[in-house]
C-alpha positions in Angstrom: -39.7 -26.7 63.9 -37.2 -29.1 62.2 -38.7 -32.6 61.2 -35.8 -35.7 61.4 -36.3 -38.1 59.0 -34.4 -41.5 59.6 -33.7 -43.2 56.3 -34.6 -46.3 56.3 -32.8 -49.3 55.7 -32.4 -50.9 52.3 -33.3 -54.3 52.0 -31.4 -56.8 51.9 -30.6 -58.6 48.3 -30.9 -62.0 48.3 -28.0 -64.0 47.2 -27.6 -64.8 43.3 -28.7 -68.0 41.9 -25.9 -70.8 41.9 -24.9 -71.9 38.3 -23.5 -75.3 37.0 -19.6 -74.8 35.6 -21.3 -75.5 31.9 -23.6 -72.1 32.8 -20.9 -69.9 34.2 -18.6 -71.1 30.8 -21.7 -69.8 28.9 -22.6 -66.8 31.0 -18.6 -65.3 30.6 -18.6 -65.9 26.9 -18.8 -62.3 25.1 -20.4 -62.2 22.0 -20.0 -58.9 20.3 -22.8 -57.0 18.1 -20.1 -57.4 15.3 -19.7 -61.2 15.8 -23.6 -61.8 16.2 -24.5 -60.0 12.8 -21.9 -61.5 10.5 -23.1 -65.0 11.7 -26.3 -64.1 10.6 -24.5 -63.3 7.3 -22.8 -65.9 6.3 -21.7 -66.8 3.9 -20.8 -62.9 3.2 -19.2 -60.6 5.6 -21.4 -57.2 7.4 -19.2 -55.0 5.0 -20.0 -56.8 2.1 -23.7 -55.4 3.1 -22.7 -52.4 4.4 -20.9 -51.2 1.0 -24.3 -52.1 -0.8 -25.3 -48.8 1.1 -22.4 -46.8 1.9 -18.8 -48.2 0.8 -17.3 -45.6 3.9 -19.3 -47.3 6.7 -17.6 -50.4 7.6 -16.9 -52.7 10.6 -14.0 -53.9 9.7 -12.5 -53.5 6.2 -10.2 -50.4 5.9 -11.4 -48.3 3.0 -10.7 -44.4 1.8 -12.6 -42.0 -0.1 -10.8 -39.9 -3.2 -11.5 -36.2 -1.8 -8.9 -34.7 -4.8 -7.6 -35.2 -7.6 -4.4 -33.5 -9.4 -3.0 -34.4 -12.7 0.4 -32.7 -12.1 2.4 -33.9 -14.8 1.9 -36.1 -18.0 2.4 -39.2 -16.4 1.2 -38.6 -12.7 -1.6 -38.7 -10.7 -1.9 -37.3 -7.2 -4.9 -38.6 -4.8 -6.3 -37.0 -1.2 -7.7 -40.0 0.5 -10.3 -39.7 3.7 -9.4 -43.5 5.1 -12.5 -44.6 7.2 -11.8 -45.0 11.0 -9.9 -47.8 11.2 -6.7 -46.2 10.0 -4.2 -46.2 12.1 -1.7 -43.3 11.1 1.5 -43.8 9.4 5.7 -43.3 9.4 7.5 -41.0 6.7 8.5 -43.3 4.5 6.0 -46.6 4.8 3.7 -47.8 1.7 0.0 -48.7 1.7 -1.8 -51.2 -0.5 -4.6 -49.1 -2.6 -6.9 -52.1 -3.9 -9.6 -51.4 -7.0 -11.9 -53.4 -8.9 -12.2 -53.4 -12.4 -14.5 -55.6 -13.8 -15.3 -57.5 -11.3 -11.5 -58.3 -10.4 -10.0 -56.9 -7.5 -6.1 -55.7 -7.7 -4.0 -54.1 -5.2 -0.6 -52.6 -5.6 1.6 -50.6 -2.9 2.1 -46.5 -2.8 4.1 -45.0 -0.5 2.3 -41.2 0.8 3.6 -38.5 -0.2 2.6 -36.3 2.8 3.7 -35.3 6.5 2.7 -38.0 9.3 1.5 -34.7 10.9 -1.2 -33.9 8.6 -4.1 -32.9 10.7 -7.2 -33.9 8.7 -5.6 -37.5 8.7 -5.7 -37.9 5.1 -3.0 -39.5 2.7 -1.8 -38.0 -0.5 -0.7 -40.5 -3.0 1.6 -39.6 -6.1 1.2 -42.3 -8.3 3.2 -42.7 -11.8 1.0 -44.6 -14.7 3.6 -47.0 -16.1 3.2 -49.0 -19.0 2.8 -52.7 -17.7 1.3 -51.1 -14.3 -2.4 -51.9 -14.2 -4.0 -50.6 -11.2 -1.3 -47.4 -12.0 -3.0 -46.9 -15.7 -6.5 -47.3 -14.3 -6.0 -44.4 -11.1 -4.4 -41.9 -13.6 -7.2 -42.3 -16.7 -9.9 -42.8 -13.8 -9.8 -41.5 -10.6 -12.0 -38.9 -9.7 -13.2 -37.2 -6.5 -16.5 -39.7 -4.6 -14.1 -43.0 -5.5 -13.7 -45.5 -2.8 -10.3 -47.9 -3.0 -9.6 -50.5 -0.4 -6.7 -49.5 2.2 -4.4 -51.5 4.0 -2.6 -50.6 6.8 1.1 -48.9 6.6 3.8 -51.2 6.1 7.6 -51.2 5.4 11.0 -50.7 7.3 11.9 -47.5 5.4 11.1 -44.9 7.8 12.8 -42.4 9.5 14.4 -43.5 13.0 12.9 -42.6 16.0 16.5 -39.8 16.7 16.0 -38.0 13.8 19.8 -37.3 12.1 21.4 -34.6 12.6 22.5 -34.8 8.8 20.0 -36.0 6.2 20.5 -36.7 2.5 17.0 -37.6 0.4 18.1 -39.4 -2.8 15.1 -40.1 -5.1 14.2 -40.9 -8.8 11.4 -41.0 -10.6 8.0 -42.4 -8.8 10.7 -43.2 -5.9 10.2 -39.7 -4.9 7.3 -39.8 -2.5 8.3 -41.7 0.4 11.4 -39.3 0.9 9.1 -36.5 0.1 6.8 -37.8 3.0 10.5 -37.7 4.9 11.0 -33.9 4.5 7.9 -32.9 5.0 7.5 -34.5 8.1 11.3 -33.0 9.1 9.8 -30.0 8.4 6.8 -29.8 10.2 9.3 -31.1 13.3 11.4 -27.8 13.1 14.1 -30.3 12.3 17.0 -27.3 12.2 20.0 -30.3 10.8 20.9 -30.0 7.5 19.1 -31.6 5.0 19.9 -32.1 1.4 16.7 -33.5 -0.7 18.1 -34.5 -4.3 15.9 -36.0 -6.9 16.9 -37.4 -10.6 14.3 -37.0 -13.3 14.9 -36.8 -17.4 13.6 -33.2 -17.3 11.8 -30.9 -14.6 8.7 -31.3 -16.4 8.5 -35.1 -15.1 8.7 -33.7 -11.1 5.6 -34.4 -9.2 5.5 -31.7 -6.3 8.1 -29.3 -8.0 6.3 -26.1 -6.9 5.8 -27.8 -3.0 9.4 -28.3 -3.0 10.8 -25.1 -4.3 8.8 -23.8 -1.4 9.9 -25.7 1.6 13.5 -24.9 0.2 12.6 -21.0 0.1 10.9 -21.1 3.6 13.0 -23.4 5.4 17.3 -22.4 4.7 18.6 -25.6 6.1 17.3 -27.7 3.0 18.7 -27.5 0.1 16.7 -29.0 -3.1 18.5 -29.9 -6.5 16.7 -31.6 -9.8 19.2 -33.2 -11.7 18.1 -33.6 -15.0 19.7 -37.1 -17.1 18.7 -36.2 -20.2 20.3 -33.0 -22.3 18.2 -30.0 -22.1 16.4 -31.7 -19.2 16.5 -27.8 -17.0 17.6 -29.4 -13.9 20.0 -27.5 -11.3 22.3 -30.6 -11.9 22.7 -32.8 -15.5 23.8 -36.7 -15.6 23.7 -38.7 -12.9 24.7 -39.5 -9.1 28.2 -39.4 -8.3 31.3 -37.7 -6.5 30.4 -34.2 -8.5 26.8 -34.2 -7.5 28.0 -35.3 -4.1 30.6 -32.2 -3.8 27.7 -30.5 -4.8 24.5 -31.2 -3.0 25.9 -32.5 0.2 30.1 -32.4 1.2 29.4 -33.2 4.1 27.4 -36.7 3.3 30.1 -39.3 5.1 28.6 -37.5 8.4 24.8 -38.0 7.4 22.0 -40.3 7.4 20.8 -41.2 3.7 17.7 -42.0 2.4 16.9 -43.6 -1.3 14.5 -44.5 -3.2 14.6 -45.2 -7.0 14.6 -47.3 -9.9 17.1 -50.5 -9.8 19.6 -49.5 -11.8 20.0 -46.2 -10.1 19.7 -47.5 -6.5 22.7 -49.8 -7.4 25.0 -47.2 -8.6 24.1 -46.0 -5.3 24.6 -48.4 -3.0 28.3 -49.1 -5.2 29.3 -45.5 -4.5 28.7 -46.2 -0.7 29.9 -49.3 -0.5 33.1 -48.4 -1.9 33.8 -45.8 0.5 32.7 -47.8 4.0 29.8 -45.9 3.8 27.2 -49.0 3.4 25.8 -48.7 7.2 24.8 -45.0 6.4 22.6 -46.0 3.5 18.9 -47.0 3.4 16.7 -48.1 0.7 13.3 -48.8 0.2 12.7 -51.2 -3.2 9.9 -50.9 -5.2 10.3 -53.8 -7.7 11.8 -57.1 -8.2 15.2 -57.5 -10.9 13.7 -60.3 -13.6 13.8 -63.7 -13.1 16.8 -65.0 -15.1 17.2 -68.8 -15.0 20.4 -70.0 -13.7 22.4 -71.6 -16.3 22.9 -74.7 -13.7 18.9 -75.0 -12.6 17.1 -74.7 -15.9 13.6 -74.7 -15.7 12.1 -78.4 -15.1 8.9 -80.1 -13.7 5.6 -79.8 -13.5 3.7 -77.1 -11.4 0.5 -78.2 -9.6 -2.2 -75.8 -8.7 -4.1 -78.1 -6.1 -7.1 -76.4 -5.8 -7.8 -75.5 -8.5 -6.8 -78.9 -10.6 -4.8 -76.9 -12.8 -0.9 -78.2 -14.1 1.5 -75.9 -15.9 4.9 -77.0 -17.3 7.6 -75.3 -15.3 8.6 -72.4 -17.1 10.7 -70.5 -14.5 9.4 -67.7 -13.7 7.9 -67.0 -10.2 4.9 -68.9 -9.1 2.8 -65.9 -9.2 3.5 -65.4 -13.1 3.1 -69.0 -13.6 -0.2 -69.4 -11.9 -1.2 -66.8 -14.1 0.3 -67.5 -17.3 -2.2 -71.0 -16.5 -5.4 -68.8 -16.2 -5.7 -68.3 -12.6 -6.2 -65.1 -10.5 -4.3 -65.1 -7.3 -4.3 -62.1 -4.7 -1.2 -60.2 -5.0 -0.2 -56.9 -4.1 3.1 -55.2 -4.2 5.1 -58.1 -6.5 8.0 -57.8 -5.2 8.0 -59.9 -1.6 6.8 -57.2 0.9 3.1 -57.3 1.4 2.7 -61.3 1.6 -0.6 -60.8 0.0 0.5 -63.5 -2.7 1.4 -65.9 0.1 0.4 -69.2 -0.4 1.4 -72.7 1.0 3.2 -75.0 -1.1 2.4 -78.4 0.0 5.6 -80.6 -1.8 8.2 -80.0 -3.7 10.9 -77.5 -3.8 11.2 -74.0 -4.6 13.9 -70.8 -4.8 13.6 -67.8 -3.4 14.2 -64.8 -6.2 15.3 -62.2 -3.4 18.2 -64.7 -1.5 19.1 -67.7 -3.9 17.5 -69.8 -0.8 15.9 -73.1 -1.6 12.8 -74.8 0.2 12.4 -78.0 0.0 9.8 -78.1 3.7 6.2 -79.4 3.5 3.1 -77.5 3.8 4.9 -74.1 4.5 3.9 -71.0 3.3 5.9 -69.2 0.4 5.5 -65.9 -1.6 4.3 -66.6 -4.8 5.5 -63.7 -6.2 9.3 -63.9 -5.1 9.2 -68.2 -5.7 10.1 -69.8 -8.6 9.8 -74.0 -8.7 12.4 -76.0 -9.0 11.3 -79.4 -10.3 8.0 -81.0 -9.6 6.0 -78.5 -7.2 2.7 -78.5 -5.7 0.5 -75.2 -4.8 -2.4 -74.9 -2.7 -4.4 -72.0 -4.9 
């Protein structure tokens, strides 16, 4: 016997209320979780709360854990950092901002990894050289040690690979300049880039090469790159001695009017460089990543005049002519700054009258209430800053 059962009908829902306009403005406004705890914050943000109990959970600051750390050479400190999950990946070639405090003062300066974008934990390896008037690069080398968090910024920075990888690449480096290119071939690498590729790096001696072994081991296992150390100083044990020029070219790389270069160094080597291009038409076929500002020299026309006001902070200075940054300093104060040298805009600050220079293009700015980089501004006359 079969039973039919006739479902039976649903009911019928009765219409939704009717709102006013100022009820459906409220009703479509979306407050998130986020939004609704730090108002109940103020004045501090959740992470400010959330570090109290673990510096790695976060809602919105990018942080990274130190998982390793390798003293490679007398000078050098390399770091594995676990970012937290707002990181959002990197290109061969780009710099970060590590940020530490040290008591009770925050500071941030800009490293560029050292590592493969195709890294598959997702962590960054920093190769960071402890220079004598570098803070933040003193404290990691005597410091760091595996459990540390540092504030992370985002990647930044034009000196990346392109997109079409080059059929020909040349890695020039010197010094600390040697881990964004690094970061370059190991990324070619792990891309079964098969174009020639020529990585050269000047040092004083081998000993001062972060990543020697790494490299003598990509050259081994992969036979289009070919690696050269040139040493500058006698006795340095490099495969090359002195410094860049049409021998090391003939060298390292004959064919290197066909390729793609990529350079990072100190100044005075970067603009030997960029001379030996220029003077063979070879300017467009060159790129350069800068890791530090030429000093401020006072033009013998403009010498240094005026006053320099610090608004907020009801503080004046005689104009001494160096940039705003070092002059807000030299006067006591403490302004966020980062890489000092006009790429991270942490310094930025507005400058509400008066008229300033720009250290990077000779520019001057004489507009109201515009924003300038402290660090790459120097004031010309009577100037007035809002920090």
């Amino acid at each position: 016997m079969t039973t039919s059962i006739t479902p039976r009908s649903l009911p019928t829902r009765p219409n939704p209320p009717r709102f006013g306009k100022t009820a459906k403005s409220i009703l479509k406004r979306r407050f998130s979780v986020v939004d609704l705890f730090e108002a109940m914050a103020t004045p501090h943000a959740v992470d400010r709360y959330l570090e109290l109990v673990n510096p790695m959970v976060t809602v919105r600051d990018l942080r990274a854990k130190i998982t390793r750390v390798d003293r490679q050479t007398k000078d050098t400190v390399t770091l594995e950092l676990r970012p937290t999950r707002q990181w959002k990946g990197f290109e061969a070639g780009q710099f970060v901002q590590i940020g530490v405090v040290v008591d009770g003062v925050r500071h941030t300066r800009c490293f560029s990894p050292a590592n493969s974008v195709h890294r598959r934990d997702g962590r960054i390896e920093l190769t960071i050289k402890a220079h004598a008037d570098g803070f933040v690069s003193r404290y990691l080398r005597e410091n760091a040690e595996p459990g540390l968090v540092v504030e992370l910024s985002q990647a930044a920075g034009v000196f990346k690979l392109p997109e079409q990888r080059p059929d020909k690449v040349v890695l020039l480096s010197g010094g600390s300049g040697i881990t964004p290119v690094l970061s370059m071939l190991r990324t070619l690498v792990d891309e079964g880039h098969e174009g020639d590729i020529t990585f050269l790096h000047y040092c004083d001696t081998v000993n001062d090469v972060p990543h020697a072994d790494a490299l003598r081991e990509i050259a081994r296992e992969n036979k289009n790159v070919t690696l050269l150390i040139a040493s500058t100083l006698p006795g340095g044990g490099g495969d090359l001695q002195g410094f860049f020029g049409t021998e090391h070219v003939d060298i390292a790389a004959p064919w290197l009017a066909e390729a793609q270069t990529f350079l990072c160094g100190p100044p005075p080597m970067m603009n030997a460089i960029r001379k030996y291009y220029d003077e063979r038409d070879l300017g467009d076929r060159l790129h350069t990543e800068e890791f530090q500002v030429a000093s401020t020299v006072i033009d013998d026309i403009e010498e240094a005049t005026g006053t320099i006001n610090f608004s907020s902070s009801s503080v004046e200075k005689e104009n001494a002519g160096s940039s705003l940054l070092e002059e807000a300093e030299a006067a006591g104060l403490s302004p966020e700054f980062g890489c000092r040298m006009g790429i991270c805009f942490t310094c930025t600050a507005v400058k509400k009258s008066g008229c300033t220079k720009s250290l990077l293009t000779g520019e001057i700015n004489d507009t109201s209430d515009e924003p300038i980089q402290l660090c790459v501004s120097r004031a010309v006359g009577d100037v007035e800053i809002d920090i």
